[in-house]
MARLUM-541230 format. One line per 2 residues: number of its first residue (from 0); their letters; for each residue x negated, y negated, z negated of C-alpha. Coordinates in pm, 1 decimal. Each point is the difference from the previous one (the first is absolute). Layout:
BEGIN
NUM	a	X,Y,Z; ...
REM end
This chain:
BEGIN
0	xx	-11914.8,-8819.1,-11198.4; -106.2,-197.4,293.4
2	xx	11.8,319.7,216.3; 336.1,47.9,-63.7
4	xx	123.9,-386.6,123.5; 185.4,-1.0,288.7
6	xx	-122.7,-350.4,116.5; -385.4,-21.9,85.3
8	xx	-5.4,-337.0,191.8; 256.6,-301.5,-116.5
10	xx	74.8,-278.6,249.1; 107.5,-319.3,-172.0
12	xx	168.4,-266.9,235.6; -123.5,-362.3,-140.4
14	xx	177.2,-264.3,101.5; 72.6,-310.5,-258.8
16	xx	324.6,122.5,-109.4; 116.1,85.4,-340.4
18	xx	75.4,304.6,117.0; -296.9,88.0,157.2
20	xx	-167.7,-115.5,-311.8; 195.2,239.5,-176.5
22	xx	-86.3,255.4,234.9; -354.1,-58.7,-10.2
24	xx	3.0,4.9,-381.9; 163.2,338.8,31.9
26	xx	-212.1,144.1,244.3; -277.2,-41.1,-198.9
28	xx	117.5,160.7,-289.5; 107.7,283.6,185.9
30	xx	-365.4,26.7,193.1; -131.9,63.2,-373.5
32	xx	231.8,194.2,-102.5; -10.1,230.3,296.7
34	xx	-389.7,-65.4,50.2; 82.6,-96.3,394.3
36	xx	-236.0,-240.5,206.4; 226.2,-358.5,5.0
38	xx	31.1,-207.8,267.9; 154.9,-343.4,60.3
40	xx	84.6,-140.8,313.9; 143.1,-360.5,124.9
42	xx	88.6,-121.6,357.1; -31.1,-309.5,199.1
44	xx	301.7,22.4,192.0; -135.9,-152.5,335.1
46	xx	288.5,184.6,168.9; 277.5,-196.0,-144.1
48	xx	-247.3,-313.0,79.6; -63.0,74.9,363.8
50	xx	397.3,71.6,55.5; 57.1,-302.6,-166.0
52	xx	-246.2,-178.1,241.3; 162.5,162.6,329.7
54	xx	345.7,-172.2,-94.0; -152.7,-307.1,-67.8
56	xx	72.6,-38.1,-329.0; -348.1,-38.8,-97.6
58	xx	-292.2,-149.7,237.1; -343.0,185.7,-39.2
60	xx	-219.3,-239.8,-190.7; 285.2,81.0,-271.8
62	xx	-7.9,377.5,55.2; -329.0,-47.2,-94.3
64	xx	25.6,-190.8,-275.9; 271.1,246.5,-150.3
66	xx	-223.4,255.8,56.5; -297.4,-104.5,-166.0
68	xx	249.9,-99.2,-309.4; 175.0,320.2,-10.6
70	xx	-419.3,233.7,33.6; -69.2,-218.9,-292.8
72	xx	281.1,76.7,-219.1; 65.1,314.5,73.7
74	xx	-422.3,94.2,-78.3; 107.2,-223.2,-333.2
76	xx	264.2,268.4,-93.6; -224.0,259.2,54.4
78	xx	-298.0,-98.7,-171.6; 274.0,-52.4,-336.8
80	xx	75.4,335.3,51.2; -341.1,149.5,5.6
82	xx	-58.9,-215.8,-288.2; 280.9,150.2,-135.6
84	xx	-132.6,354.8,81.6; -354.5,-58.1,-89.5
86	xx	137.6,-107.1,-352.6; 170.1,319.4,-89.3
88	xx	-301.8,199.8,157.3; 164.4,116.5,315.6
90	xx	-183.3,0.5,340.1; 127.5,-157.9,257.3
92	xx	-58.6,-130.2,362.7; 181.9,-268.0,147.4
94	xx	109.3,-23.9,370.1; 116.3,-351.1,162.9
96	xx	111.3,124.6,340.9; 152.4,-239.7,307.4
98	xx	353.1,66.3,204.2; 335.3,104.8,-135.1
100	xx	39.5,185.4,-367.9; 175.6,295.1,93.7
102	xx	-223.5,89.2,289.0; -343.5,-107.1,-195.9
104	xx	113.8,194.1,-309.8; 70.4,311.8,160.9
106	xx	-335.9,-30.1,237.3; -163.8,-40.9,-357.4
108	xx	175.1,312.7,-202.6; -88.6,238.2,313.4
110	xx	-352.8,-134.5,16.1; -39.2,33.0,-426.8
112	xx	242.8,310.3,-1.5; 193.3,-165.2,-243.4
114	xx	199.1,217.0,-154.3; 226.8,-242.6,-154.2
116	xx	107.3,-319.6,101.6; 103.9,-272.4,-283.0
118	xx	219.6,-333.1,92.8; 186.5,-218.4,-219.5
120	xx	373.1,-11.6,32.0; 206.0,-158.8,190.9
122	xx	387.8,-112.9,66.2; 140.1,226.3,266.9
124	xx	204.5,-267.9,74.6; -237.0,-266.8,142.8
126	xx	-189.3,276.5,264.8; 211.6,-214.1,215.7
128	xx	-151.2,-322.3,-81.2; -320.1,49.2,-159.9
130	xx	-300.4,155.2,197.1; -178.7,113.6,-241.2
132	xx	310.5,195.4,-141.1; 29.7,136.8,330.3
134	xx	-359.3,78.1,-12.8; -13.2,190.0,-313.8
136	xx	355.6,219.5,127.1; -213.7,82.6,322.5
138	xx	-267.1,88.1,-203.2; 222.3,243.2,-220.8
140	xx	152.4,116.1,322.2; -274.1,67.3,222.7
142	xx	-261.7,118.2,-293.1; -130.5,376.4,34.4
144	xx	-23.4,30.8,-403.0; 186.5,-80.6,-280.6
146	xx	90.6,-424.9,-53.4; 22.7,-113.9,-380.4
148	xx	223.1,-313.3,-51.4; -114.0,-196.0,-277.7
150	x	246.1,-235.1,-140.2
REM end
């Protein structure tokens, strides 16, 4: 049955949410159940950082310090999900990639050939005023292959 699944590579975006956790408990269910090679990815935003730093808003001893706290929390989310993965049997790599979401993501699926792409939802409503709502919609606009919402 594998042969005839339409998805051969899943791309999981990890990011602390709910709904990314819901996402990421999806994915891996449907890598079984489609017998596709998982992955799971989570960014350090250093974009967002470094903009933040050329307003002045933050200084860089404190871009740095952000930084470091968001690698290590974001590598924390991933390792639950592999732990997740690894308990229901299901291979899976884990990628913790620097810059902004949409652009890492979509570096990521062409370099895996991910034929699927799996976020957690969203409010449409706040791609206004949250980035990382306004990363995910670039990532569903700009994405070569199909996006899953997860909610």
């Amino acid at each position: 049955m594998a042969a005839l699944s339409p998805f051969r590579s899943i791309l999981v975006l990890v990011d602390g949410t709910e709904s990314a956790m819901r996402a990421a408990e999806y994915s891996i269910r449907l890598a079984r159940a489609m017998s596709a090679r998982l992955t799971a990815i989570a960014v350090v935003d250093t974009h967002t950082l470094h903009r933040l730093m050329s307003v002045r808003i933050l200084v860089e001893p404190e871009v740095k310090e952000f930084e470091a706290g968001l690698q290590q929390n974001q590598q924390r989310y991933l390792d639950y999900v592999a732990q997740l993965a690894t308990r229901e049997q299901v291979p899976i790599e884990t990628v913790l990639g620097v810059g902004d979401w949409h652009s890492t993501v979509l570096a990521e699926q062409k370099a895996r050939q991910a034929d699927l792409i799996v976020i957690g939802g969203f409010r449409m409503t706040l791609t206004k005023l949250n980035l990382l709502a306004r990363e995910r919609q670039m990532i569903i606009d700009e994405a070569p292959c199909p996006v899953l919402v997860v909610k």
